[in-house]
N, C-alpha and C positions, 0 to 999 in steps of 0.2 A: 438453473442453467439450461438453455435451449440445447434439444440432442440435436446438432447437426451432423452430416454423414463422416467427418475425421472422428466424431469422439465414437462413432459405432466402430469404427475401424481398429482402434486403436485399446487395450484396455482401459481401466481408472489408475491412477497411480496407486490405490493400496494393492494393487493385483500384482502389478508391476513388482513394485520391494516384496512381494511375499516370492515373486519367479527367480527375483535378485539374493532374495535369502536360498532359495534352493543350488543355484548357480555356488554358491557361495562354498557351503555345505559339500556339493560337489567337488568342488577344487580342491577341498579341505583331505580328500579321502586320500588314505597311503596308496592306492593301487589305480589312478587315473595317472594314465601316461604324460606327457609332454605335450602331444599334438592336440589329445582331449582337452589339455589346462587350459592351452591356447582357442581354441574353441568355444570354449567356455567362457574366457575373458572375452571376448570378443563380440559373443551373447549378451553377458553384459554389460561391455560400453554401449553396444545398441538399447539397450534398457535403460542406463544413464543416459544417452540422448533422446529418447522419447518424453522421457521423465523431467529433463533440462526443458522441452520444447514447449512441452504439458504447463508446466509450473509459469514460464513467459506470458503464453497465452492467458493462463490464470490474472497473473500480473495485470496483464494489458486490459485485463475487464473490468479489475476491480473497478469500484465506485466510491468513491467519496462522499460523504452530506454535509453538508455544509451547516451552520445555524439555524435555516431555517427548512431544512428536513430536501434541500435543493440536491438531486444528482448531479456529480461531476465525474468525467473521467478521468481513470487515475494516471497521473503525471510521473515517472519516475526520474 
């Protein structure tokens, strides 16, 4: 994969689910208030949206070969 300047910006996906398992963890605890939980959920739908946007783009690149070893762009 080419590093263009979004994927420096942005982490990899396994970075991402390891910051979503911490969030997670977090919400999990008897002594985080209400406004923290919300906070926290809200950390991570932006983490599921990155991760949503990541995985599209992913999609969009794939390549197909065809029989005779020919690239195609992948169609969904």
């Amino acid at each position: 994969m080419s590093g263009n300047d979004n994927d420096k910006k942005t982490p990899a996906l396994q970075d991402i689910f390891l910051q979503l398992d911490t969030v997670i963890e977090s919400m999990e605890k008897e002594d985080v208030s209400l406004e923290e939980t919300f906070e926290l959920y809200h950390k991570g739908m932006d983490m599921l949206k990155i991760c949503n946007d990541k995985i599209d783009k992913v999609e969009k690149k794939m390549l197909l070969l065809d029989n005779e070893g020919e690239e195609h762009e992948f169609e969904s």
